[in-house]
N, C-alpha and C positions, 0 to 999 in steps of 0.2 A: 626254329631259331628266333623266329620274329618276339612270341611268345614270351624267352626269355631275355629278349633284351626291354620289351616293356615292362617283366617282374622288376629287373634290373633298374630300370629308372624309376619307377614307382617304389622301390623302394630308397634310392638315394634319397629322390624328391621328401620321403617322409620323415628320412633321418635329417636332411638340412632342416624342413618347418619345423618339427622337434626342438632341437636344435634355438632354433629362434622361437620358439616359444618358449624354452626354457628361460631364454638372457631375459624376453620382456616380462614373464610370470616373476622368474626367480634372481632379480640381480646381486640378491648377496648369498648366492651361491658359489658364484662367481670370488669370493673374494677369498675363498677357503684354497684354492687350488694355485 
């Protein structure tokens, strides 16, 4: 159980910094959507 709730936030965590690494790499990606 434990196991998967650390997959589980270690994957959140990686899709939020994604995420923000996107907007500060790419901000006129942003302006398409």
């Amino acid at each position: 159980i434990f196991g998967i709730i650390v997959i589980g936030l270690i994957g959140l965590a990686s899709d939020l910094f994604f995420k923000w690494m996107n907007r500060r790499l790419f901000p006129w990606a942003q302006l398409g959507k």
